[in-house]
VOGU-3710 file (C-alpha; in Angstrom, 3 decimals, decimal comma):
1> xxxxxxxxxx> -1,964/22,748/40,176  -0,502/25,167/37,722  3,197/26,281/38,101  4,425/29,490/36,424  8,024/29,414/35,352  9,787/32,809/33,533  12,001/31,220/31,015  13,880/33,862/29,204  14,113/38,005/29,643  13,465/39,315/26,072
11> xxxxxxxxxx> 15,165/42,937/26,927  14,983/44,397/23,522  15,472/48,006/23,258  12,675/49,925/21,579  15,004/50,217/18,044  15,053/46,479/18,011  11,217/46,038/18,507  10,235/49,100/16,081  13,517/49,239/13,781  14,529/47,650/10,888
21> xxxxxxxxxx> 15,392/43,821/13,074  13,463/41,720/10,520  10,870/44,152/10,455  8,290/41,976/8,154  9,319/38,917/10,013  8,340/39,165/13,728  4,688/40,842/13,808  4,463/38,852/17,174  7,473/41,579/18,797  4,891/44,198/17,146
31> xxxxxxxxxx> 2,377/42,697/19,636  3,903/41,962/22,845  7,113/45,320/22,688  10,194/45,142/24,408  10,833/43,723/28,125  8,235/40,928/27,727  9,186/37,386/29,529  7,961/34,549/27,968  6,415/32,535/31,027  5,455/28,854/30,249
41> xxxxxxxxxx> 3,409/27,198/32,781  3,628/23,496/33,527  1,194/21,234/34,880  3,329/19,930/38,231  1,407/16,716/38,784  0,598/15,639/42,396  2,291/18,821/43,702  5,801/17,201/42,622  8,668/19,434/41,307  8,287/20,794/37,910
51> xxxxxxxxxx> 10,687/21,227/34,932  10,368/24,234/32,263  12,021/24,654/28,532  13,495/28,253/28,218  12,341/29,979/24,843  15,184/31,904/22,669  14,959/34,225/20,314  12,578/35,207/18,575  9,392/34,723/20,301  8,053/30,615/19,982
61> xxxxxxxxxx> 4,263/30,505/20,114  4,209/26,730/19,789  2,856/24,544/22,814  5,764/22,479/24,062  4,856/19,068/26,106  6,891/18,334/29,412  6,658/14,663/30,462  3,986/13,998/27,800  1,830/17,077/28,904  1,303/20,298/27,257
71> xxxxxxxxxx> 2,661/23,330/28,207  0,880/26,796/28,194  2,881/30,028/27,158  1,979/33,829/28,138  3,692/36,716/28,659  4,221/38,943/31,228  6,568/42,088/32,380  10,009/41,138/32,863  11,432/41,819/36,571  12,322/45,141/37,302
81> xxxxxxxxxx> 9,857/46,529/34,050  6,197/47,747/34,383  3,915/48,497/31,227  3,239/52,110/30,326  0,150/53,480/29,473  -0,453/53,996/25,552  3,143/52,100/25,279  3,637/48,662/24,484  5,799/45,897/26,114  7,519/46,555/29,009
91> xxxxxxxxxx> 8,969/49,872/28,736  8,830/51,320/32,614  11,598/50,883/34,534  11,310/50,283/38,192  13,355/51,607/40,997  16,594/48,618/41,831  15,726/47,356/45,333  18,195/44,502/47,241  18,534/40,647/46,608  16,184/40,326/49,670
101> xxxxxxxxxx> 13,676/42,910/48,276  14,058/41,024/44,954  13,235/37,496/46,763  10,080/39,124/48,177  8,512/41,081/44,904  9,354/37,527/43,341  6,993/36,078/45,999  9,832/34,539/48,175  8,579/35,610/51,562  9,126/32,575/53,233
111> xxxxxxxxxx> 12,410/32,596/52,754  12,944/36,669/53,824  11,168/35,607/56,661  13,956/32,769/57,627  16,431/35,460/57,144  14,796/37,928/59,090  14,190/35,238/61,615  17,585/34,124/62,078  19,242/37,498/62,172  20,703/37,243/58,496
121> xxxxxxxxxx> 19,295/40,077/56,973  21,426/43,056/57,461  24,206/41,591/56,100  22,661/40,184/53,076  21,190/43,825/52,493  24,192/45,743/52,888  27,083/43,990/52,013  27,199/42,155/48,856  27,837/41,110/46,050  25,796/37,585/47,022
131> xxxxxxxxxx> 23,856/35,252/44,416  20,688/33,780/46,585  18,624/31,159/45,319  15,814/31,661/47,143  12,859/28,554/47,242  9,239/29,495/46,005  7,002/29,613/49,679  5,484/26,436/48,007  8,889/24,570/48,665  8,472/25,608/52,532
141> xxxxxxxxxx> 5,308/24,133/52,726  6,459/20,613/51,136  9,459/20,206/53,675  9,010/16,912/55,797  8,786/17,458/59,618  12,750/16,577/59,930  13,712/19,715/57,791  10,738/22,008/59,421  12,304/21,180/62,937  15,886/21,982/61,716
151> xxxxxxxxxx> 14,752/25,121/60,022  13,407/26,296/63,753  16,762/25,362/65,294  18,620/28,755/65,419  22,583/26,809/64,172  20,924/24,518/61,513  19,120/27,288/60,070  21,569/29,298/59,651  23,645/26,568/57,743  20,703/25,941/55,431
161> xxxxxxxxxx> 19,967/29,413/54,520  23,770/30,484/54,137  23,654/27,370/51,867  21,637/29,497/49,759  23,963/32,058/49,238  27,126/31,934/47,123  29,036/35,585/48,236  29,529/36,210/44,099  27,524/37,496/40,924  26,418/34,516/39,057
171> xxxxxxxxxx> 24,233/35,180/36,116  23,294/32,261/34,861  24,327/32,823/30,732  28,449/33,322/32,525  28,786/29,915/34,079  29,617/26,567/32,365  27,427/24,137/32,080  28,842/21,935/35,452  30,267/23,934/37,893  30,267/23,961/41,519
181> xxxxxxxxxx> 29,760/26,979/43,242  31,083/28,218/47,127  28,805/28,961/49,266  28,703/31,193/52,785  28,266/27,734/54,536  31,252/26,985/55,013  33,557/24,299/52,871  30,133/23,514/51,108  29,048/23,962/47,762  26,496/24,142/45,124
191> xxxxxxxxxx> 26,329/22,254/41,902  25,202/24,030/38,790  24,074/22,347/35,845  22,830/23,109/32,416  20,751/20,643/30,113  20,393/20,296/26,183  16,454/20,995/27,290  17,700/24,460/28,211  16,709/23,755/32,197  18,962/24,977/34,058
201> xxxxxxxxxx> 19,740/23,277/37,869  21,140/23,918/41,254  21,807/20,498/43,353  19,674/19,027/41,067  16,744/21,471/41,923  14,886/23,455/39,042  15,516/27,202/38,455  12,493/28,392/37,759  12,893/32,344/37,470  16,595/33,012/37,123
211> xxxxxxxxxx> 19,362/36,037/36,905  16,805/38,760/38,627  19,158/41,415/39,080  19,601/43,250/42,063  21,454/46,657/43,858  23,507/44,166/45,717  23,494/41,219/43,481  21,957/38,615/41,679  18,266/36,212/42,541  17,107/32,656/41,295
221> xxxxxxxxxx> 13,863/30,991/42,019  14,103/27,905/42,617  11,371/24,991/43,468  12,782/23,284/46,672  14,673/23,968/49,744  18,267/23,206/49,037  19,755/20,811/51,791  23,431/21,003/53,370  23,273/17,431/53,920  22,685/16,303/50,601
231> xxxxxxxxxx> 26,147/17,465/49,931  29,623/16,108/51,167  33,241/16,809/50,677  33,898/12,825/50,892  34,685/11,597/47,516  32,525/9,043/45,601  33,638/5,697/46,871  33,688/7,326/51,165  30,424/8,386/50,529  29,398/4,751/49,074
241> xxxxxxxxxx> 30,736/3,237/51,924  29,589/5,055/54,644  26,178/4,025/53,327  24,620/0,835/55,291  22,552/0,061/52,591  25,076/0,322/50,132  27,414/-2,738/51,172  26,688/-5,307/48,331  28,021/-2,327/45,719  30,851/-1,448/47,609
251> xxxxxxxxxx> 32,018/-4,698/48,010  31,955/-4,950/44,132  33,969/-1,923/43,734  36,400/-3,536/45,548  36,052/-6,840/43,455  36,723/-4,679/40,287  39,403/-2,784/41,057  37,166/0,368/40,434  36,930/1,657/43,878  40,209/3,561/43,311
261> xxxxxxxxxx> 39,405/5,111/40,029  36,021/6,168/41,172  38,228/8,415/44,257  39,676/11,069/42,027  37,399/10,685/37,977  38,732/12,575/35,797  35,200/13,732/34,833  31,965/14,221/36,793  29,880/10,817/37,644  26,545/9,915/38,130
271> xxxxxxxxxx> 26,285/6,997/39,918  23,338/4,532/40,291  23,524/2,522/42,956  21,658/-0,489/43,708  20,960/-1,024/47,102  21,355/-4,357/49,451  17,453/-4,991/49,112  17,502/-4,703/45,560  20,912/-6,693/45,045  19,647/-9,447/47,403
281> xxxxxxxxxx> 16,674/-9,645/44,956  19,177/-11,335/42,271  19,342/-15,890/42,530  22,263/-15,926/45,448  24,511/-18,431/42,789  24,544/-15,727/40,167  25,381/-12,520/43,148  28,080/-15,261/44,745  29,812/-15,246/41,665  29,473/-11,786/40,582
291> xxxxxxxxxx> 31,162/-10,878/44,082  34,001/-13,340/43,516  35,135/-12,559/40,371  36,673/-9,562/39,127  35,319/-9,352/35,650  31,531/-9,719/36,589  32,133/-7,138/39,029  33,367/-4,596/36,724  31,185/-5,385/33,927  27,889/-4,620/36,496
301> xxxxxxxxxx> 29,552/-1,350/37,900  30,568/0,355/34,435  26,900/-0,124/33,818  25,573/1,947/36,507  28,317/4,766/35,786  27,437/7,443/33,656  29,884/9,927/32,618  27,413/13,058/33,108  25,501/14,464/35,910  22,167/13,545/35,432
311> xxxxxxxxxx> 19,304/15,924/37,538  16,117/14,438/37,298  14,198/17,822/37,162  16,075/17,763/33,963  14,162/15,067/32,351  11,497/15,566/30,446  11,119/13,652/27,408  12,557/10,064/26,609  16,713/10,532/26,487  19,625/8,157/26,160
321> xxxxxxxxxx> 22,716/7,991/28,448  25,666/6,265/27,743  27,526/4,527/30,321  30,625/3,383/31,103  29,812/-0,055/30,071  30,545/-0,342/25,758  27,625/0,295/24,337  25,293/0,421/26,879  22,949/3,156/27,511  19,847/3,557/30,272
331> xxxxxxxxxx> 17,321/5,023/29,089  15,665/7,911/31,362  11,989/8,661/30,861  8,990/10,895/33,026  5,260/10,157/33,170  2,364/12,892/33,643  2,975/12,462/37,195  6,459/14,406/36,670  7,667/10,572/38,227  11,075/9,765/36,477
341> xxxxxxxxxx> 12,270/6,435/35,676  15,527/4,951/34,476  14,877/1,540/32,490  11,192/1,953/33,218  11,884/1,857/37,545  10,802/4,312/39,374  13,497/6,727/41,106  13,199/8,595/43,756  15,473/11,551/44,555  17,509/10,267/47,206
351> xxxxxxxxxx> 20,594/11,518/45,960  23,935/12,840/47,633  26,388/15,382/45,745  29,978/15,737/45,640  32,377/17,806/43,454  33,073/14,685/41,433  29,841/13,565/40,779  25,921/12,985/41,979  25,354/9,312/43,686  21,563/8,112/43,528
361> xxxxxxxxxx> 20,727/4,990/45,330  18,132/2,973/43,320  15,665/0,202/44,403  16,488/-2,054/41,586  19,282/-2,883/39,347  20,486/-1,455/36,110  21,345/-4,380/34,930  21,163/-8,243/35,772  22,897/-10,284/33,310  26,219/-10,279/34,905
371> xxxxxxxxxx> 26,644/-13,680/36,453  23,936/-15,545/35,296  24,336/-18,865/33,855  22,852/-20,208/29,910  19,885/-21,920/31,824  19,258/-18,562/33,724  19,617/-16,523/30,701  16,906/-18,872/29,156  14,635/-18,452/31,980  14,484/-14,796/32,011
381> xxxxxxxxxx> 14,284/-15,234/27,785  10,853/-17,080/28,143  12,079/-20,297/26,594  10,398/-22,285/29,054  9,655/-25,044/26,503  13,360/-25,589/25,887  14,227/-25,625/29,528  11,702/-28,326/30,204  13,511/-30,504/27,875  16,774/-29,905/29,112
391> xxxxxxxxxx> 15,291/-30,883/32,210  13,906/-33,751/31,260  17,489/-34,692/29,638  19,515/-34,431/32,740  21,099/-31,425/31,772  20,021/-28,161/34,125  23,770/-28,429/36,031  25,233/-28,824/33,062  23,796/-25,508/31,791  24,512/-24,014/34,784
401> xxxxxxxxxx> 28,640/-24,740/36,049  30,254/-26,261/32,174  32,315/-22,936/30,845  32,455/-21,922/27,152  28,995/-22,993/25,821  26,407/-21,590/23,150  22,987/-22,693/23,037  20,770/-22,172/19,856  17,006/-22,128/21,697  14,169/-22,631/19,808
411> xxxxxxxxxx> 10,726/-20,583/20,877  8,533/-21,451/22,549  6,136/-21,347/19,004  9,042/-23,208/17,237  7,719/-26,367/20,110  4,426/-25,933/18,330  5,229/-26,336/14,997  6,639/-30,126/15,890  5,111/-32,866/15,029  3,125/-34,109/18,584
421> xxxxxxxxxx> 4,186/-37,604/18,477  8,148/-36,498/18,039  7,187/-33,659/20,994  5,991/-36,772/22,764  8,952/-39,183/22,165  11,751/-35,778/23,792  9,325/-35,348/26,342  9,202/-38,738/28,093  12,391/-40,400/27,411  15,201/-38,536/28,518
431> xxxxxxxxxx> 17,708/-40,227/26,111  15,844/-38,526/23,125  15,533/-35,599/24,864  19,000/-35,506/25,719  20,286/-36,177/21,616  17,434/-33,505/20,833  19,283/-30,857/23,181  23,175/-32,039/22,442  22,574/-30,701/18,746  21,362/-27,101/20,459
441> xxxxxxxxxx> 24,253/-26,763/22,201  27,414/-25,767/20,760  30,955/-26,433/22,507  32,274/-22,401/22,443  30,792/-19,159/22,733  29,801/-17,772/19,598  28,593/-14,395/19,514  28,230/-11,604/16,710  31,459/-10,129/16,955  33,493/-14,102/15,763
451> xxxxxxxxxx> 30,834/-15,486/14,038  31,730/-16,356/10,373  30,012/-17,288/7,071  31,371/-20,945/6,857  32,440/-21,329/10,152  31,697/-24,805/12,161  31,561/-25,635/15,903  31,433/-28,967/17,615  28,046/-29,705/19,258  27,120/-31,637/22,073
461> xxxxxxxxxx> 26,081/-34,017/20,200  29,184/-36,826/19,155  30,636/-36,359/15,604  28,059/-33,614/14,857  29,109/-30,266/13,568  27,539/-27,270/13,622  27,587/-25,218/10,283  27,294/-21,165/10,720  26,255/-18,847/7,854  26,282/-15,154/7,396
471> xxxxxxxxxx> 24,452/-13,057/4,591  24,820/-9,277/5,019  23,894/-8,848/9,200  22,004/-11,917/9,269  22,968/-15,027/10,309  22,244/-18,565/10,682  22,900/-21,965/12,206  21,765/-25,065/9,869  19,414/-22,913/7,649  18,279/-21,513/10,412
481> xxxxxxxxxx> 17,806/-17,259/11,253  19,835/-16,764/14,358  18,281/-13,953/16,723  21,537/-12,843/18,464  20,972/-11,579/22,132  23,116/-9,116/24,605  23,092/-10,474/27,106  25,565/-13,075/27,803  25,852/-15,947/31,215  28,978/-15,991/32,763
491> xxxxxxxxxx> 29,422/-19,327/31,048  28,265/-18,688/27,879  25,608/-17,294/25,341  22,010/-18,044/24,722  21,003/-17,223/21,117  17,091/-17,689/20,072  15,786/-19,393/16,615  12,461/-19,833/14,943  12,763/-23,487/14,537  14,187/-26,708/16,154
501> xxxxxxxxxx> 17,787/-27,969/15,028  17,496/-31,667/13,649  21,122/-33,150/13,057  20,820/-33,961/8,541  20,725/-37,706/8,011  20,883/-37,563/4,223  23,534/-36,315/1,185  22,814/-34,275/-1,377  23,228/-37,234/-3,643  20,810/-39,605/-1,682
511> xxxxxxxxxx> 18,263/-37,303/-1,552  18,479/-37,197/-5,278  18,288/-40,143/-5,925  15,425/-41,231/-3,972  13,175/-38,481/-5,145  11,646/-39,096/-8,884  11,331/-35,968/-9,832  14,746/-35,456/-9,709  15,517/-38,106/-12,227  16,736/-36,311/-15,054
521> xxxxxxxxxx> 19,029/-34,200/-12,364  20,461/-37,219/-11,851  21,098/-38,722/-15,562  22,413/-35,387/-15,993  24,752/-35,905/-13,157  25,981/-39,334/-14,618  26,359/-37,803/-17,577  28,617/-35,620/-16,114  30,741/-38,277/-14,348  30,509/-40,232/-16,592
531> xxxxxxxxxx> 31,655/-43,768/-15,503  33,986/-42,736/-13,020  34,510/-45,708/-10,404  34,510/-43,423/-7,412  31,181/-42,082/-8,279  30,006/-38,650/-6,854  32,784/-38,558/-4,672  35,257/-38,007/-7,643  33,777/-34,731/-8,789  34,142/-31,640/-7,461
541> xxxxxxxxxx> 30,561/-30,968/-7,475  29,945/-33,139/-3,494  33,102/-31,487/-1,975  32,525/-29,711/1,145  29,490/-29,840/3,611  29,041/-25,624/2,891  27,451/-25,820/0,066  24,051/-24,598/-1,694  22,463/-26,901/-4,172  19,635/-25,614/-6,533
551> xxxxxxxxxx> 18,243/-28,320/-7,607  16,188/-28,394/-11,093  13,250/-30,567/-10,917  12,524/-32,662/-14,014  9,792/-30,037/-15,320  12,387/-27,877/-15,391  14,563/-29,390/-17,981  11,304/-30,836/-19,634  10,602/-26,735/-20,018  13,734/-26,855/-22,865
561> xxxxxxxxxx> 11,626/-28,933/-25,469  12,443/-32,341/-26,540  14,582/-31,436/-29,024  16,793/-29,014/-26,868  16,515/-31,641/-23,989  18,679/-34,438/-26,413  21,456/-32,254/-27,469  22,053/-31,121/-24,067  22,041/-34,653/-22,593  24,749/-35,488/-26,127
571> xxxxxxxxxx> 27,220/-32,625/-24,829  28,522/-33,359/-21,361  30,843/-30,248/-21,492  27,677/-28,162/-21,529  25,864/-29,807/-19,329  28,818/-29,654/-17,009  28,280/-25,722/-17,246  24,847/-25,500/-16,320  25,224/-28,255/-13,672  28,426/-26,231/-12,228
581> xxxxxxxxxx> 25,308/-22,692/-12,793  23,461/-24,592/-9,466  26,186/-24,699/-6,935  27,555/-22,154/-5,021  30,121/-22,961/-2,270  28,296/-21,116/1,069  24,801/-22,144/2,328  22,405/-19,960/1,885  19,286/-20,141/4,009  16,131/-18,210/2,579
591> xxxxxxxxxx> 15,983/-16,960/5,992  18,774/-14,728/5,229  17,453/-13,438/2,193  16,093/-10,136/2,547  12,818/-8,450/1,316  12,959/-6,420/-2,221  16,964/-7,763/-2,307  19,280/-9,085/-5,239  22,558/-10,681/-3,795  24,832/-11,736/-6,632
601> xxxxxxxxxx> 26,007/-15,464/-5,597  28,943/-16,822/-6,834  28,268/-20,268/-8,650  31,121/-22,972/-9,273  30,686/-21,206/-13,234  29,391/-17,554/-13,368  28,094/-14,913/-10,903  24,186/-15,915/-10,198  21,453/-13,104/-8,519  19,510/-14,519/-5,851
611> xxxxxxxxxx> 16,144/-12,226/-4,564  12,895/-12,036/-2,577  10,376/-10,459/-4,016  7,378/-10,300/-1,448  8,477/-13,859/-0,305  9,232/-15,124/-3,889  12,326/-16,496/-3,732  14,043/-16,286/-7,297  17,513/-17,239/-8,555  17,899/-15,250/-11,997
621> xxxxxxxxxx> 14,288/-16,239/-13,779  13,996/-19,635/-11,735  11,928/-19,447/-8,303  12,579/-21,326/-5,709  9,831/-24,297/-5,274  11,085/-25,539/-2,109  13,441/-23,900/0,489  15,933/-25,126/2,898  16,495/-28,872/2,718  19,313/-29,432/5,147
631> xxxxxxxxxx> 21,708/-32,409/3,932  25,150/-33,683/5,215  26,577/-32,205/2,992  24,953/-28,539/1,625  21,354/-26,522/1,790  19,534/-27,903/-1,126  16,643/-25,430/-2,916  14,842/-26,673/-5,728  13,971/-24,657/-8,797  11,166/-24,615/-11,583
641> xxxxxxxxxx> 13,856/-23,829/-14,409  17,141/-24,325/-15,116  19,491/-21,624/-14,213  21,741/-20,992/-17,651  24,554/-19,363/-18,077  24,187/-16,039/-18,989  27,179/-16,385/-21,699  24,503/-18,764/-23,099  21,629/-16,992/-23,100  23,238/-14,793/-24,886
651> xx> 24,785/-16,181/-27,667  20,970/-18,005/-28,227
//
């Protein structure tokens, strides 16, 4: 089915269209003359309502999509003009007839017929000036059997046509963008809207063919029969509670203290709300609490407030809608079908107007992370692997009632990556699994907004800290990429990571040590101390547990040539120097390190440029062999070559 929809009145005088108006510029006015409507016609989809995009000035050729179809564009006559012969455009006037003659020529009969039916037509002929907008015959035909039987009932019908009618001239161009407008029924009124899209809305309802001017006023086209009922003088919260199916939401409003705000906004509301069937939907723990406690409550209503009427006609193309909530948008979206969602559901429009705002009750929730606890939050994150575990450990009720907790859980892929025989051990002795999970888990809720480079916090695990970095906007627990994630349990927060956590069991200085090929690191580092009784621990060099370490191997200092090699190892000031070139006082996980990046690094002697270059990790000339060796005491990298100090470099 093809609908037709007039989208702007052109009405140039014959000096614009043959004058000196960007003469060389608009051949298309040459073609199509003054009075020509630009008409774009919109594939309606299962017979539901369409929406149309009015063209400005000059004339747009291009094929515009609705909903992800395209639209078609022609022309046509302009209301109230006829063509000429030998003369183009529109330039023949026609004789002014009355809004109800208007309705008709515009193919309205339906709705003349109503009035004639109902005894409405002399008065709507002769007095004036009235604003109709008048349904297509189309919109008759779609009414349900409930609205056909109250359009035969003499007193309902005449509500719902004299709904139709506001007893004023409204052309469309003179009216804000959200007013309401008084109609001959009585007390009621009409809600006009304008869009960025340029559609243009009464109650929500598409004009399709707008400001038709008559003798005694003005006619829109519009693609439904506008209800009285839909409308009510109750304010926001009255209507929500005279709603049966509305009870779980009102009860919230309560909870939050909102339900005396939402009486008298200071701005016009859309309001989404859930119903009972769709509330009842959520675990009954996570709605218990959510309903006693005040914060939850407000934190799920701000989310389904949006500080603009919304009309769904009005959608056509992916949009963006802030809420109440901080940053928190929902995003609208329409299919082929012309069916609009919000957060990919479904809506239908059961909606109900008042002069503060448009209420639509939804089958499902706009959001559902108010309330929920860390293990529920981990559930709905896919980490099923993790939640096994802390099954296995004893530890679900834990998740679920201790306040003020973050958990670090690995993927499900990060599970995979472990060895099968440690997977084994966590998986059937609870202990393990229990010491595995402890060092996941840390003891206050860390999010994005208080996390620090440097910063430490307690884990579950006894004596065990742990260590947070920060490069840039990426961050990290134990050398480890934090993903940080929104949403947020009632008792804590839930970040994801690409690998498992294993508490360090080894210093910087054992792992030296042990390793041969870190042999002349560690002459160098005797050198250095010399024969200090307190050993490592004297120097400066071991302080701290935030620490990177970039560790030469011995092929690096080999690299120098003998002869180099023994007068470095005869001048402990200089070798002090270089050794002071490979520590910096942050850990910095190669995790952090981003793509085609320099970051200049502070060292304990100069200013040092760490990069990745297409996943070749480099600090100055010297790339990075190994990454990420978590010790008690620092991240330790090793490097191919010694980093020197530039001063150095440059003086050789």
């Amino acid at each position: 089915m093809i609908v037709t929809i007039v989208l702007t009145s052109l009405m140039l005088t014959y000096d614009v269209v043959y004058g000196n108006y960007h003469h060389n510029r608009n051949t298309t006015l040459h073609k199509y003359g003054p009075n020509v409507c630009t008409v774009e016609e919109v594939p309606s989809g299962n017979g539901g309502a369409t929406s149309h995009r009015e063209r400005g000035w000059p004339i747009d050729d291009r094929q515009h999509r609705t909903c992800g179809q395209n639209t078609i564009v022609r022309y046509e006559c302009c209301l109230g003009f006829k063509s000429m012969y030998g003369c183009p455009g529109c330039t023949g006037v026609k004789p002014t007839k009355n809004v109800l003659e208007t309705a008709q020529e515009l193919g309205a009969r339906e709705f003349v017929r109503y009035i004639r039916h109902h005894g409405l037509y002399d008065s709507l002929t002769s007095g004036g000036p009235y604003t109709i907008f008048v349904p297509t015959d189309e919109a008759f035909s779609k009414m349900d059997n409930a609205f056909r039987s109250a359009m035969e009932s003499y007193e309902s019908a005449i509500e719902i046509l004299r709904y139709h009618v506001v007893p004023l001239r409204i052309v469309t161009q003179n009216v804000s963008s959200d007013e309401m407008l008084n109609t001959l029924n009585d007390g009621l009124q009409l809600r006009f809207n304008k869009y960025s899209t340029k559609i243009e809305t009464i109650n929500c309802v598409t004009i399709m063919r707008k400001n038709r001017i008559a003798q005694n006023g003005v006619v829109h086209l519009i693609n439904s029969v506008l209800s009285p009922y839909t409308y009510s003088n109750r304010n926001l919260v009255q209507i929500i509670n005279q709603n049966q199916d509305l009870t779980i939401f009102s009860k919230m409003l309560e909870v939050s203290r909102m339900h005396q705000s939402l009486k008298e906004p200071f701005q016009t509301l859309t309001v989404m709300v859930p119903t009972d069937m769709a509330l009842q939907r959520f675990p009954q723990n996570q709605l218990r609490r959510i309903l006693n406690d005040e914060t939850l409550s407000k934190a799920f209503v701000l989310k389904h407030l949006l500080p603009t009427p919304v009309c769904l006609s009005a959608v056509t193309e992916d949009q963006y809608v802030r809420s109440l909530a901080d940053s928190n948008y929902v995003k609208f979206s329409c299919d082929g079908k012309n069916t609009v969602m919000a957060q990919g559901n479904c809506i239908n429009n059961d909606l109900k107007l008042s002069s503060k705002g448009i209420i639509y009750a939804i089958n499902f929730a706009l959001s559902s992370e108010e309330g929920k606890s860390a293990l529920q939050i981990m559930q709905h994150l896919g980490l099923s692997d993790f939640v096994q575990i802390v099954n296995i450990a004893g530890l679900a009720q834990t998740f679920e009632n201790f306040n003020a907790l973050t958990v670090f859980a690995p993927t499900n892929k990060a599970f995979r990556c472990m060895n099968s025989m440690e997977m084994y051990h966590i998986r059937s002795d609870p202990s393990a699994a229990r010491a595995f999970v402890d060092f996941h888990v840390g003891s206050q809720i860390i999010t994005a907004k208080n996390i620090y480079d440097g910063k430490t916090v307690e884990s579950f695990a006894p004596g065990k800290q742990l260590r947070l970095q920060c490069v840039q906007n990426e961050f990290g627990v134990e050398g480890r990429q934090i993903h940080f994630q929104t949403v947020r349990g009632y008792n804590g927060a839930v970040h994801v990571i690409d690998h498992v956590l294993y508490p360090p069991t080894i210093s910087v200085e054992d792992l030296i040590r042990k390793n041969d090929s870190f042999s002349l690191y560690m002459k160098a580092m005797d050198l250095v101390l010399g024969a200090s009784s307190e050993g490592w621990a004297s120097f400066e060099f071991c302080s701290g547990i935030h620490n990177t370490y970039f560790v030469p191997t011995n092929y690096a200092f080999r690299k120098l040539g003998a002869a180099e090699l023994h007068r470095l190892f005869s001048n402990p000031t200089r070798m002090q120097q270089i050794l002071d070139n490979h520590r910096a006082d942050r850990i910095l996980p190669s995790a952090l390190i981003g793509t085609r990046r320099q970051y200049e690094i502070k060292t304990k002697n100069e200013i040092i440029r760490v990069s990745n270059e297409d996943d070749k990790l480099m600090v100055n000339e010297a790339e990075i062999v190994e990454t990420d060796i978590m010790t008690t005491n620092g991240l330790v990298h090793v490097v191919d070559d010694l980093i020197l100090p530039q001063n150095r470099r440059r003086s050789e």
